[in-house]
Backbone of each chain as ProteinMPNN parsed JSONL, in Angstrom:
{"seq_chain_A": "XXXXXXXXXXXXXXXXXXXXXXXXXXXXXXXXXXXXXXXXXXXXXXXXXXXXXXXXXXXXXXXXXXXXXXXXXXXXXXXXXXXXXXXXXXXXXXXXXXXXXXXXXXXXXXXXXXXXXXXXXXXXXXXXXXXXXXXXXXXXXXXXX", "coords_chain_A": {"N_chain_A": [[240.948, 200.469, 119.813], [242.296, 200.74, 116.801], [241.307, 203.185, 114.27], [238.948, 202.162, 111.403], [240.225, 202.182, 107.892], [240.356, 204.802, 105.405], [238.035, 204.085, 102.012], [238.751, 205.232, 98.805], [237.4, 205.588, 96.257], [237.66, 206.248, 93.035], [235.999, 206.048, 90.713], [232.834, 202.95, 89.634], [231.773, 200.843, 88.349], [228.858, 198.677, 88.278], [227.032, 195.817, 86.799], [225.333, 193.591, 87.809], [223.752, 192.72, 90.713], [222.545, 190.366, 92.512], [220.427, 187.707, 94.551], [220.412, 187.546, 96.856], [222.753, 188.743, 97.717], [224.971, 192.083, 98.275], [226.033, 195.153, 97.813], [228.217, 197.249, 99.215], [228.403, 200.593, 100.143], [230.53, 202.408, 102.05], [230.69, 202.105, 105.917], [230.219, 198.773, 107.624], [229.113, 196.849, 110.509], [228.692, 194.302, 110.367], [228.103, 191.433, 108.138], [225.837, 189.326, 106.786], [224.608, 186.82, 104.712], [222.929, 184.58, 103.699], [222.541, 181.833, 101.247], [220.022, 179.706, 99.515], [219.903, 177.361, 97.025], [218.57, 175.668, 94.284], [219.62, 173.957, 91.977], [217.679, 172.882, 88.736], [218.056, 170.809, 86.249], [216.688, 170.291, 83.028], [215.835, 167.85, 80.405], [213.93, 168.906, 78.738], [212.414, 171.897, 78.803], [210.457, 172.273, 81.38], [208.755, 173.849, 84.003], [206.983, 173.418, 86.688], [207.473, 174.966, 89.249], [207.081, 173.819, 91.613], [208.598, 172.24, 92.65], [210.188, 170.731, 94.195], [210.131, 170.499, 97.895], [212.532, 172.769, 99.811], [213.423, 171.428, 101.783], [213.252, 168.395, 101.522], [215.985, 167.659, 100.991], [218.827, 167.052, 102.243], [221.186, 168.614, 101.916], [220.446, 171.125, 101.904], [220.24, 171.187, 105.011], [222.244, 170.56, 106.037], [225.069, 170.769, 108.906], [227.231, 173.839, 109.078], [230.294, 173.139, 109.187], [231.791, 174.889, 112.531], [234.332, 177.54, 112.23], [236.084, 177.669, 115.119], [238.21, 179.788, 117.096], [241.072, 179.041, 118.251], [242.964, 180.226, 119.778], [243.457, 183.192, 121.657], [244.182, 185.839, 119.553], [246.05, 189.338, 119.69], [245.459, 191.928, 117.668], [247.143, 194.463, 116.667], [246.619, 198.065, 114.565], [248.679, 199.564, 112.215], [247.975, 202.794, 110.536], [250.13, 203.824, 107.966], [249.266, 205.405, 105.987], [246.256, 206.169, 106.411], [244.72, 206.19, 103.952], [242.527, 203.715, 101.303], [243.184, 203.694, 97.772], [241.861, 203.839, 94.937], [241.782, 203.675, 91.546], [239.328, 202.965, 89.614], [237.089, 200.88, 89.108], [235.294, 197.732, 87.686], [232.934, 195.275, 87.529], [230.82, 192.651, 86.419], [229.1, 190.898, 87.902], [227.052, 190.56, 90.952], [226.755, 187.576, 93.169], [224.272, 184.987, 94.804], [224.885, 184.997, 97.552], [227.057, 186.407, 97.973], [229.348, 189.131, 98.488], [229.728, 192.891, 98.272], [232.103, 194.912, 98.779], [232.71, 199.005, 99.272], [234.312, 199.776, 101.536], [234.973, 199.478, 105.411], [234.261, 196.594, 107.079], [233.61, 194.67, 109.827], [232.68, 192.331, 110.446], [231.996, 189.236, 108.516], [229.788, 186.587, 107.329], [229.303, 184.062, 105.341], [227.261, 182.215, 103.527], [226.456, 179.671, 101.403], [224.591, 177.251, 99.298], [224.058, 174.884, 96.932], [221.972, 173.159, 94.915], [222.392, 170.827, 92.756], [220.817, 169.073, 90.143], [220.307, 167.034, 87.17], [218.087, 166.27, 84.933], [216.805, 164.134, 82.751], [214.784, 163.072, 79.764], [215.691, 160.54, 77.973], [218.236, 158.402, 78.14], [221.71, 159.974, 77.766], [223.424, 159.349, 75.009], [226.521, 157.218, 74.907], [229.513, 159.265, 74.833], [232.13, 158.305, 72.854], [235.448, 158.579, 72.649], [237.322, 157.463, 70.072], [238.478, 155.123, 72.291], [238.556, 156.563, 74.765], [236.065, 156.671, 77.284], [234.321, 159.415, 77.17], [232.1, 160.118, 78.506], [230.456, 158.648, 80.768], [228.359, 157.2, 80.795], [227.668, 154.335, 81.099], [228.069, 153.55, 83.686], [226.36, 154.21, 84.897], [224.358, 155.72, 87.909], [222.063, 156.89, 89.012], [218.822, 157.823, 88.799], [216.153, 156.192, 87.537], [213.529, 156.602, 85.905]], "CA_chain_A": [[241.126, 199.873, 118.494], [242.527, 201.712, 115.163], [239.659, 203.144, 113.226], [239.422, 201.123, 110.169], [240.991, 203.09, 106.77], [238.404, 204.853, 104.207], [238.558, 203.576, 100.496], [238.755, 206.08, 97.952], [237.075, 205.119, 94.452], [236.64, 207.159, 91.395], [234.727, 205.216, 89.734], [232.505, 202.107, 90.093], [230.332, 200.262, 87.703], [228.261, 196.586, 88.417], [225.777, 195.509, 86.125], [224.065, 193.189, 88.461], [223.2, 192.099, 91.997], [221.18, 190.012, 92.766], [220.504, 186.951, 95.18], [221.084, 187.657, 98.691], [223.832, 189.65, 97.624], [225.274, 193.614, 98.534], [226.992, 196.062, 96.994], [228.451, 198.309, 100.193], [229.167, 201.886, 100.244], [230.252, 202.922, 103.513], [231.433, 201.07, 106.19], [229.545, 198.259, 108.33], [229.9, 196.419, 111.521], [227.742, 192.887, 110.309], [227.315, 191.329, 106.89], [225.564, 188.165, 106.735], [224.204, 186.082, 104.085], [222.505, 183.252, 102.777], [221.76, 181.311, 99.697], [219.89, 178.062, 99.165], [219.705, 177.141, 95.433], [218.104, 173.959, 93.754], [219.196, 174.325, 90.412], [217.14, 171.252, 88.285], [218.026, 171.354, 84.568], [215.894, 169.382, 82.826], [216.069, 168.0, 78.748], [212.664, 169.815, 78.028], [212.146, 172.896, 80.253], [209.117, 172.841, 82.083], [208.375, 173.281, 85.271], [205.762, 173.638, 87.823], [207.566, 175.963, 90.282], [206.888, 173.777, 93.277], [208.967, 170.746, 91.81], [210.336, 169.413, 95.558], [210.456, 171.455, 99.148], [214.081, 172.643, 100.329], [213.578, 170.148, 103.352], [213.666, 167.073, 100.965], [217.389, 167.66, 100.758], [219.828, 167.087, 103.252], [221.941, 169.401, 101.754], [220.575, 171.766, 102.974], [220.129, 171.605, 106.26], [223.75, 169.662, 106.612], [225.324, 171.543, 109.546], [228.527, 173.936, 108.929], [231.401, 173.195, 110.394], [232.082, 176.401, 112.544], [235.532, 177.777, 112.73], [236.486, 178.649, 115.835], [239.134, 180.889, 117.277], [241.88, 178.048, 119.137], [244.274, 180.962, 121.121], [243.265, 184.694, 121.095], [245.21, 187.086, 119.006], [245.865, 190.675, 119.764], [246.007, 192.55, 116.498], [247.338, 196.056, 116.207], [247.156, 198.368, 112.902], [249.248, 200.811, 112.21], [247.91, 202.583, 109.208], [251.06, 204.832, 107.755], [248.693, 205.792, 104.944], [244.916, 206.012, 106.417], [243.647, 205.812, 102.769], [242.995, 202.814, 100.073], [242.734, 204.516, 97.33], [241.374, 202.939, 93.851], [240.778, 204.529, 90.419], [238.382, 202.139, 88.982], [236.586, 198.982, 89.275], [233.865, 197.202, 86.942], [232.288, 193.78, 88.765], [229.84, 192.641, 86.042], [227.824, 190.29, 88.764], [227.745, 190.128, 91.959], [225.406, 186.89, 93.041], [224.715, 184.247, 95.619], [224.983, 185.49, 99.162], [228.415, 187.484, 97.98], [229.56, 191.006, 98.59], [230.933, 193.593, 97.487], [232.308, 196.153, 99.645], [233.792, 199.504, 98.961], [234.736, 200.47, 102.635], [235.136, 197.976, 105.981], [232.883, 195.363, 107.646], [234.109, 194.071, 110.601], [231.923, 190.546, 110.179], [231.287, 188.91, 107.486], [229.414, 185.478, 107.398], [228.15, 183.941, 104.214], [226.864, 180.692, 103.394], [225.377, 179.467, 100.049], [224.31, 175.678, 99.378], [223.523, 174.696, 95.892], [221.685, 171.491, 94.802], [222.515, 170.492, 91.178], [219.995, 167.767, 89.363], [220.175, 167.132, 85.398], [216.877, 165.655, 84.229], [216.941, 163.583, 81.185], [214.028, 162.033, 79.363], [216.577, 159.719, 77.484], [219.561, 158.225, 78.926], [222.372, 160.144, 76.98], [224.168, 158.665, 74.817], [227.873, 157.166, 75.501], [230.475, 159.671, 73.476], [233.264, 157.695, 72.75], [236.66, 159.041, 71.409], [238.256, 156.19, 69.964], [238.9, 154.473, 73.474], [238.161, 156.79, 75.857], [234.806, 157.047, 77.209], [233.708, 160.818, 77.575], [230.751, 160.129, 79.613], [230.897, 157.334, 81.89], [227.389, 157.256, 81.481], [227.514, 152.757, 81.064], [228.071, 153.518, 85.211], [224.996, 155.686, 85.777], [223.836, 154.786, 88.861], [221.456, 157.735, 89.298], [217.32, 157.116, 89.342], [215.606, 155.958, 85.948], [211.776, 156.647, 86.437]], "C_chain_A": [[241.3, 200.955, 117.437], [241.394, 201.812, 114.475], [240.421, 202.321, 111.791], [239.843, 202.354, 108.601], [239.764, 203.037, 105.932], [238.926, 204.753, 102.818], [237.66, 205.248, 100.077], [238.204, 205.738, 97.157], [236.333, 206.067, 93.803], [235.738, 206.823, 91.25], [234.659, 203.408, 90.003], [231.548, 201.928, 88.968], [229.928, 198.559, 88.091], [227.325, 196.526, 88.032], [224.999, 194.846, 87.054], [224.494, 192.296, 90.018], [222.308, 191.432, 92.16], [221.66, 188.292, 93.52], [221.131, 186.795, 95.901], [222.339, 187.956, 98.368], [223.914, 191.318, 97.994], [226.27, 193.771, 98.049], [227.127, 197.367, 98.51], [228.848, 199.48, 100.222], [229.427, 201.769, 101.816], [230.763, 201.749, 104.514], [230.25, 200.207, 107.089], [229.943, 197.125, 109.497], [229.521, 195.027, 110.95], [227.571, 192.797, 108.985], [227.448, 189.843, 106.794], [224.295, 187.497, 106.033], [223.752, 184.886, 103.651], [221.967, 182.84, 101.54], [221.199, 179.915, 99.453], [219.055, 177.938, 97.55], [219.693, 175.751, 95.079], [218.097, 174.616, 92.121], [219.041, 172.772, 89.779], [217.558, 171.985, 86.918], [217.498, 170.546, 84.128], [216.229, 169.403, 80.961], [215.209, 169.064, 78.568], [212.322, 171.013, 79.554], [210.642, 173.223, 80.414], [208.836, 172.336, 83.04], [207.717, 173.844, 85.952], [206.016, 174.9, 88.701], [207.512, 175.609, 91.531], [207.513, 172.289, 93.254], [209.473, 170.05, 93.373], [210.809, 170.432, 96.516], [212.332, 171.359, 99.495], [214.222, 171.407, 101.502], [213.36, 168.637, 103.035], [215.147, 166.613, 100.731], [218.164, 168.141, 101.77], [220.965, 168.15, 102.382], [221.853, 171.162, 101.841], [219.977, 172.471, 104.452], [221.305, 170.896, 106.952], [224.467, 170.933, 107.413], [226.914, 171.947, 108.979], [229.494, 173.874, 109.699], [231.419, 174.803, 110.812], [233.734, 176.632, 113.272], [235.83, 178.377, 114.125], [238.304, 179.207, 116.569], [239.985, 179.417, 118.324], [242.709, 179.31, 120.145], [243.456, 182.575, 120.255], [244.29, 185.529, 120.656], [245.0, 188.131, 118.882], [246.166, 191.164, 118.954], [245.647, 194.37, 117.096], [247.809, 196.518, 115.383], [247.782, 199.625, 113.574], [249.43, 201.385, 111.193], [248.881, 204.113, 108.965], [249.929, 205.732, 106.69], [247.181, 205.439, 105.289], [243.758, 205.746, 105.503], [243.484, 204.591, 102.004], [242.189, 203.415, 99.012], [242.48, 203.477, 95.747], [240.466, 203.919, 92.622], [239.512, 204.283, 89.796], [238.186, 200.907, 89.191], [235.108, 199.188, 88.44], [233.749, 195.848, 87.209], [230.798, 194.081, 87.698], [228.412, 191.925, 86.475], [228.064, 189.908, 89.916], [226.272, 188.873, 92.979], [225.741, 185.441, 93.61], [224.843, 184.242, 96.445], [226.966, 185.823, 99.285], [228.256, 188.987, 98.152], [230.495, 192.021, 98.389], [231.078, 195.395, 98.402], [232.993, 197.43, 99.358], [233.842, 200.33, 100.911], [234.741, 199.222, 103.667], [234.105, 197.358, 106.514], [233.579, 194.91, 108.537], [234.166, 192.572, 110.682], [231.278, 190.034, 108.995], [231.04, 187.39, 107.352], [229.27, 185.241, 106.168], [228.164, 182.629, 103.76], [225.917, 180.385, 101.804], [225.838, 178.204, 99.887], [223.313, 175.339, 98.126], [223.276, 173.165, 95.714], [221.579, 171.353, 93.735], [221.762, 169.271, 90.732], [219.773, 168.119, 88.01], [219.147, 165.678, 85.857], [216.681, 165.117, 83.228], [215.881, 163.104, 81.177], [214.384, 161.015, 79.157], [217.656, 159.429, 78.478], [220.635, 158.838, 78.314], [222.894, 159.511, 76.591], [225.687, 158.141, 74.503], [228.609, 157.939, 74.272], [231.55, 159.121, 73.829], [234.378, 158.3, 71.817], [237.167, 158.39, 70.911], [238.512, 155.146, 70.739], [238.347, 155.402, 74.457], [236.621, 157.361, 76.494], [234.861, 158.52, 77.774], [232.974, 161.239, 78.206], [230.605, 158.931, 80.621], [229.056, 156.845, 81.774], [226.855, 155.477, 81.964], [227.452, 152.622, 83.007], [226.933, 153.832, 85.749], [224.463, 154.965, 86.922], [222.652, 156.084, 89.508], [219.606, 157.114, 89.012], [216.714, 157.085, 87.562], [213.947, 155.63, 86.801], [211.37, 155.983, 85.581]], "O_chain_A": [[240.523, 201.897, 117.277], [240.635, 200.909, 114.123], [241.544, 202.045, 111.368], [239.463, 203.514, 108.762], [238.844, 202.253, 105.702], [240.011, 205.214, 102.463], [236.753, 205.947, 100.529], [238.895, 204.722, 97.081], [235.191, 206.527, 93.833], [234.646, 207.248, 91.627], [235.586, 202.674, 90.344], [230.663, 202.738, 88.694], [230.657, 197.567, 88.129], [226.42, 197.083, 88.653], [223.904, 195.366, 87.271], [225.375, 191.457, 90.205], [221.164, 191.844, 91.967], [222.72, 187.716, 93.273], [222.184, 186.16, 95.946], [223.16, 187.21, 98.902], [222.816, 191.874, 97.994], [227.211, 193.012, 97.817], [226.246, 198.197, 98.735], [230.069, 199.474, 100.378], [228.707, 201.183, 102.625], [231.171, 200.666, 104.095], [229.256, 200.89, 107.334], [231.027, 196.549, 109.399], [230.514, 194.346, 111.204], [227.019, 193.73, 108.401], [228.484, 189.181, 106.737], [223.173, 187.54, 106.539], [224.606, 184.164, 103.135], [221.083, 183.418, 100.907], [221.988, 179.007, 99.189], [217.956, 178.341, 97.17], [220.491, 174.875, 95.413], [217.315, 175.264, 91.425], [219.752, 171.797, 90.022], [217.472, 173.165, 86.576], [217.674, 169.545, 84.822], [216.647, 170.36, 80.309], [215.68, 170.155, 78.246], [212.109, 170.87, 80.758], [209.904, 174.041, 79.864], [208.652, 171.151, 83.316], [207.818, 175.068, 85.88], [205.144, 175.74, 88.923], [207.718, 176.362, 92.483], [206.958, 171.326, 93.783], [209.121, 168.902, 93.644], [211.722, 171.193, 96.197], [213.105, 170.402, 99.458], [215.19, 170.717, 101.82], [213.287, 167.768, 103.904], [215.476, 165.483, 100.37], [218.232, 169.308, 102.154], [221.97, 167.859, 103.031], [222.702, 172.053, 101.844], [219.54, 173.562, 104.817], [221.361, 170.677, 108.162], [224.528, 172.017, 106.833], [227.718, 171.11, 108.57], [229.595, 174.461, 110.776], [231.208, 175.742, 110.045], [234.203, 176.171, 114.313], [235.81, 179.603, 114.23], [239.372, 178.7, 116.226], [239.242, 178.863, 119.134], [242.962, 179.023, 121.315], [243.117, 182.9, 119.117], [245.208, 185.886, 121.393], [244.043, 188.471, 118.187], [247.396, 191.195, 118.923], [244.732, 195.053, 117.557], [248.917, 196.18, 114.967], [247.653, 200.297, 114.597], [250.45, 201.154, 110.544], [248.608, 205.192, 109.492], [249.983, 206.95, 106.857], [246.688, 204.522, 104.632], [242.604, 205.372, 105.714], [244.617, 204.116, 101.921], [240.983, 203.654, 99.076], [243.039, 202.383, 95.673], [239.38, 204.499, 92.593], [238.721, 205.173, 89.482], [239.002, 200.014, 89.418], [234.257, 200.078, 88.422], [234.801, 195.235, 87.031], [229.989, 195.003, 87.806], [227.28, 192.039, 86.005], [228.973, 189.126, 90.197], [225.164, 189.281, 93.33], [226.733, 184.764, 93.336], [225.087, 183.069, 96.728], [227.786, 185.6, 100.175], [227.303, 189.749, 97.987], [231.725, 191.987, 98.352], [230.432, 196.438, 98.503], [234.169, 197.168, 99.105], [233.316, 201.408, 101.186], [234.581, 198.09, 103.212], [232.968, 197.769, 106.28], [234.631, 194.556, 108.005], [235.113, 191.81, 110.875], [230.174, 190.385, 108.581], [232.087, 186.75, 107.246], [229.049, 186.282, 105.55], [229.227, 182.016, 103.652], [224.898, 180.942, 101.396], [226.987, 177.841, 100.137], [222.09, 175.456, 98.194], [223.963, 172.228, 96.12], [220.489, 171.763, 93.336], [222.334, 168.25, 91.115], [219.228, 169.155, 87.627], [219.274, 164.69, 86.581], [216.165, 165.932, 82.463], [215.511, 162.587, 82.231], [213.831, 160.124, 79.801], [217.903, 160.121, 79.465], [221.096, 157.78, 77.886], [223.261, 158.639, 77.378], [226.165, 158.845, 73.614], [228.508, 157.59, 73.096], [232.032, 159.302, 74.947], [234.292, 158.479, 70.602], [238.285, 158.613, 71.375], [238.803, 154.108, 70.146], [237.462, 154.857, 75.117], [236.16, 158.439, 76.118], [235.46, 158.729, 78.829], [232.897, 162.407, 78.586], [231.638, 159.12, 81.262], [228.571, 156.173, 82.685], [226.004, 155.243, 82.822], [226.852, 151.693, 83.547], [226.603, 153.724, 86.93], [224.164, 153.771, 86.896], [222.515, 156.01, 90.729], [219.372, 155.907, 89.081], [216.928, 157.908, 86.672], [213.493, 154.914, 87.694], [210.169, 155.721, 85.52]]}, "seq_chain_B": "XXXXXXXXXXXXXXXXXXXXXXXXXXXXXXXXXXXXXXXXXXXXXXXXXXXXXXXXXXXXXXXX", "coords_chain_B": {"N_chain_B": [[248.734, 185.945, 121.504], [250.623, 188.185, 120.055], [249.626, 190.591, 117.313], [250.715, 192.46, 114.503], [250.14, 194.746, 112.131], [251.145, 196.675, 109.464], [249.935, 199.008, 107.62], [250.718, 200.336, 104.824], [251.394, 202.447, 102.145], [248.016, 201.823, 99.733], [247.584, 202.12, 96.273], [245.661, 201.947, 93.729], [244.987, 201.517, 90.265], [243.214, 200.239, 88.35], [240.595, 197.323, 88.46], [239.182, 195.063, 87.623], [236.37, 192.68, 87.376], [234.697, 190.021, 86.398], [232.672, 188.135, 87.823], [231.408, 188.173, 91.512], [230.969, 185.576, 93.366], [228.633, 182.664, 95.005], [228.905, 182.795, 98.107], [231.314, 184.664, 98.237], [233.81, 187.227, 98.806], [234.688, 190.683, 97.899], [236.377, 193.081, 98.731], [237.209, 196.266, 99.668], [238.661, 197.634, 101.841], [238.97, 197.021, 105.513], [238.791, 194.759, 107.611], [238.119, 192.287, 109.954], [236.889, 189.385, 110.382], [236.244, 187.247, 108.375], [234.104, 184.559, 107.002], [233.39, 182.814, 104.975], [231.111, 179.822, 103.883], [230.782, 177.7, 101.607], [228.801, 175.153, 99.693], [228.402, 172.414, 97.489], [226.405, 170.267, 96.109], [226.163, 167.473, 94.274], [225.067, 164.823, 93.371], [225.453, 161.007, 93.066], [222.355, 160.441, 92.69], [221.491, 163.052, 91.464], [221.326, 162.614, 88.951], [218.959, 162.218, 86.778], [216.446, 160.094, 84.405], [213.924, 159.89, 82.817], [210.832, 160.464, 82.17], [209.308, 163.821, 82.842], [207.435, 164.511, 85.841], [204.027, 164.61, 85.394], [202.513, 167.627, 84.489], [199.999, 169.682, 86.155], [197.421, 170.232, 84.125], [197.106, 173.643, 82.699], [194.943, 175.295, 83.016], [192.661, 177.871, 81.866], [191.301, 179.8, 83.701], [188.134, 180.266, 84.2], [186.089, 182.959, 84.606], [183.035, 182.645, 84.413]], "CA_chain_B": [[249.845, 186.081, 120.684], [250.527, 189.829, 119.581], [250.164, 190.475, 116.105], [251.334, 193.951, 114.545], [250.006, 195.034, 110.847], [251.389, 198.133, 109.262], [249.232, 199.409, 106.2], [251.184, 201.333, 104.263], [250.272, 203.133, 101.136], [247.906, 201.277, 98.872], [246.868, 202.463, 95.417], [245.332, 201.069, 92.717], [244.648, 201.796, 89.223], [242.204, 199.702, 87.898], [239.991, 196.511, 89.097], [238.27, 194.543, 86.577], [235.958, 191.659, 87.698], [233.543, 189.125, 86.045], [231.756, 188.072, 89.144], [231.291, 187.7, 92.746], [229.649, 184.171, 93.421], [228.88, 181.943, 95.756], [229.253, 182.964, 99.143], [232.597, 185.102, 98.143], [233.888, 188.768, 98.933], [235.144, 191.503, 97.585], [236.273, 194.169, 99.498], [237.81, 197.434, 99.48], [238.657, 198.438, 102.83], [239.227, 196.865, 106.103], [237.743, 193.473, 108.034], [238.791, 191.735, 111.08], [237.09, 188.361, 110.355], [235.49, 186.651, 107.052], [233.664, 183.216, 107.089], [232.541, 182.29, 103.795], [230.808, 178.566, 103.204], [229.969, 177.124, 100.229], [228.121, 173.769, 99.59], [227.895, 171.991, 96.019], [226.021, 169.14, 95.75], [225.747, 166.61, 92.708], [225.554, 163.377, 94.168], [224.852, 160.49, 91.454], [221.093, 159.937, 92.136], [221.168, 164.028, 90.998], [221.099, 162.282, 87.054], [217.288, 161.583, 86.871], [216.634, 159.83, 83.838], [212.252, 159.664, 83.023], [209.309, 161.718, 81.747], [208.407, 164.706, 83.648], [206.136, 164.238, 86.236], [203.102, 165.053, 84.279], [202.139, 169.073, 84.864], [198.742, 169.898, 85.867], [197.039, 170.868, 83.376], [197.053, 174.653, 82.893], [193.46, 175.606, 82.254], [192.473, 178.996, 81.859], [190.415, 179.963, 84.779], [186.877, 181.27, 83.679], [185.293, 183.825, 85.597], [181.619, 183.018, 84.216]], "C_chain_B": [[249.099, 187.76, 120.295], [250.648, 189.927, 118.16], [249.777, 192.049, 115.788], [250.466, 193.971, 112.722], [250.363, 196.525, 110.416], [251.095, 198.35, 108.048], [250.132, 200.9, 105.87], [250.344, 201.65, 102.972], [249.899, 202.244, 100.019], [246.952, 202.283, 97.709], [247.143, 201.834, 94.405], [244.532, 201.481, 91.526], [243.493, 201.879, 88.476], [241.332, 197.985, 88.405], [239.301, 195.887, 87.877], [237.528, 192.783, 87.243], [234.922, 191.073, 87.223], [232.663, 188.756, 86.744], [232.487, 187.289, 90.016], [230.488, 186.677, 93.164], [229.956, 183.4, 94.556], [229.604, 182.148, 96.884], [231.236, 183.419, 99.367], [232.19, 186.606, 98.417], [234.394, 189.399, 98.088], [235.228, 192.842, 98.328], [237.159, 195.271, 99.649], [238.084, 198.114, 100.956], [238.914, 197.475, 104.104], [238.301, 195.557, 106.873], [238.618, 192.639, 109.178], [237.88, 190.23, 110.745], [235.897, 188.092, 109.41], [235.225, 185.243, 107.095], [232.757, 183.01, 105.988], [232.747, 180.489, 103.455], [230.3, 178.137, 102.343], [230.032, 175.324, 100.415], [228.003, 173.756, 98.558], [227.317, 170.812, 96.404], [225.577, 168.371, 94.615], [225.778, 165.462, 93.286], [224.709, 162.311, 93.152], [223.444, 160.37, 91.709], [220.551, 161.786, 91.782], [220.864, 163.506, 89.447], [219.71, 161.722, 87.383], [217.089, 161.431, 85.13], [215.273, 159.47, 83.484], [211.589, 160.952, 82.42], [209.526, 162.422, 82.908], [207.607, 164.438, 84.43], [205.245, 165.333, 85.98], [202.511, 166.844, 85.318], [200.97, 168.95, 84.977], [198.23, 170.963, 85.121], [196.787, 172.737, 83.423], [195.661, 175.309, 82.333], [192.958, 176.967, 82.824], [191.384, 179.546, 82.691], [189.064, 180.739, 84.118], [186.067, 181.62, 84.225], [183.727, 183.444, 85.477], [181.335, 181.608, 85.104]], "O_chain_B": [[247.978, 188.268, 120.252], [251.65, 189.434, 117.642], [248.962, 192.743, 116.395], [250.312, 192.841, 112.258], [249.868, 197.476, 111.02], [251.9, 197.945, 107.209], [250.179, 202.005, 106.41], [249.181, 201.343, 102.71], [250.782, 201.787, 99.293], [245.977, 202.97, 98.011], [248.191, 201.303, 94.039], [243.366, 201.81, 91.745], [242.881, 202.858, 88.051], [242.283, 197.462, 88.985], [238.832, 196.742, 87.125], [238.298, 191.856, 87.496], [233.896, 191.618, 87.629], [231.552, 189.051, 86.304], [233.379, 186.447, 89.917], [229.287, 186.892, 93.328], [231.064, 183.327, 95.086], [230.79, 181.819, 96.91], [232.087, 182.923, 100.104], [231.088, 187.153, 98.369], [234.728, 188.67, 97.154], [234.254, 193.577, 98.492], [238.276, 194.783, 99.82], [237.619, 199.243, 101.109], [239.326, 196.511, 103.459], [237.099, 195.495, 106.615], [239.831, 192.482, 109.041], [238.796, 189.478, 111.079], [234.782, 188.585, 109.581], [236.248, 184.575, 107.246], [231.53, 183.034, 106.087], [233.75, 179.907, 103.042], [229.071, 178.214, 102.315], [230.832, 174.561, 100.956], [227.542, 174.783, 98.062], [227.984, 170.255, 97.276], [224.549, 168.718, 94.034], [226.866, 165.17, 93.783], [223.652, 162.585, 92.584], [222.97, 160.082, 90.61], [219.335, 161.976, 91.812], [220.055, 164.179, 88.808], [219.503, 160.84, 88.216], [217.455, 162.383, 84.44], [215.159, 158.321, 83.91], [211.943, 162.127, 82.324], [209.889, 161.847, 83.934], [206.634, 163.95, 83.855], [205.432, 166.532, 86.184], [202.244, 166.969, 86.513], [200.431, 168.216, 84.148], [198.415, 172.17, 85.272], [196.154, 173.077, 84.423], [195.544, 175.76, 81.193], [192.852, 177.174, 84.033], [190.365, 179.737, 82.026], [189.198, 181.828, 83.56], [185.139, 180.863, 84.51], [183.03, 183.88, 86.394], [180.181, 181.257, 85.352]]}, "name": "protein", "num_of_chains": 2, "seq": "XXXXXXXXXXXXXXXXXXXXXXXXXXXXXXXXXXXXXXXXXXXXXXXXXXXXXXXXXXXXXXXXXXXXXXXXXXXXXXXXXXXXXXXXXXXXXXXXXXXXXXXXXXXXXXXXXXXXXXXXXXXXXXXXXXXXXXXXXXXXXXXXXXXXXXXXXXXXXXXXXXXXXXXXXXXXXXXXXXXXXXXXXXXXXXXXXXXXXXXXXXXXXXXXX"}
């Protein structure tokens, strides 16, 4: 197999990483990630910290489809120019079970599974433009405690 | 099936990026196979519409 080509970069700035995320120098054979995120927004913010276990939500533990390979394909490189070369890059976040590589990875998995819930005290109320409703909210069919 | 790639010369100036999210890449260099999944979920009983369930009280623990 062709060795894989080495990136060049001047310069590099990234304000932030964070959440099951990497920032790669160098090269690697494996990069695999996860993210499970329950973001609750609520009218009034306050919360406990232990507001409902990940395993109350089928979403996530819903299985991923997994791609697999139907016919094997023989790839061969042929690198005229062994370098990739790059003056600059600025990546102000990198976040989520993403990555950010400056050289190769052979494997890269990554999975992230977000669970969105808005919290209202009130029911909002319907904005109407003239005719068209803006909020649908007369449909709501979501849970009134 | 045979497949051929011929990397010729790449260079590049400048890069500018806001962010990397959600089970995405960015990569500078070479990769034989990428599998990124992402999951959203909003599903309507996500609109919760009620008081808070009530916090327990936060009472200042006292050592004596």
């Amino acid at each position: 197999m062709t060795p894989p080509r080495t990136a060049v970069v001047r310069y590099v700035r990234v304000d932030n990483v964070g959440q099951s995320s990497i920032l790669n120098a160098g090269d690697a054979a494996r990069f695999q990630a996860e993210a499970d995120i329950f973001a609750l927004q609520r009218e009034v913010a306050d919360f406990a910290g232990d507001e409902a276990p990940l395993s109350m939500f089928s979403a996530f533990s819903e299985p991923i489809p997994e791609v697999k390979r139907r016919e094997n394909v023989f790839t061969s490189r042929i690198h005229d120019d062994p370098y990739i070369r790059v003056e600059e890059i600025r990546v102000i976040g990198v976040s989520a079970s993403a990555g950010m590589f400056i050289g190769s990875c052979a494997q890269m998995t990554m999975v992230s599974r977000t669970l969105n819930i808005r919290h209202f005290i009130q029911l909002p109320k319907t904005k109407t433009n003239d005719h068209i409703p803006m909020y649908p909210i007369d449909r709501f069919t979501g849970i009134v405690l | 099936m045979n497949f051929t790639v011929v990397n010729k010369s790449l260079s590049v100036k400048q890069i500018n990026i806001t962010g990397v999210s959600a089970s995405s890449v960015f990569i500078v260099g070479d990769a034989d196979w990428i599998v990124c999944s992402s999951l959203f979920d909003t599903p309507p009983e996500s609109l919760i519409v009620g008081a808070p369930p009530l916090m327990p009280a936060r009472v200042k623990s006292d050592p004596a």
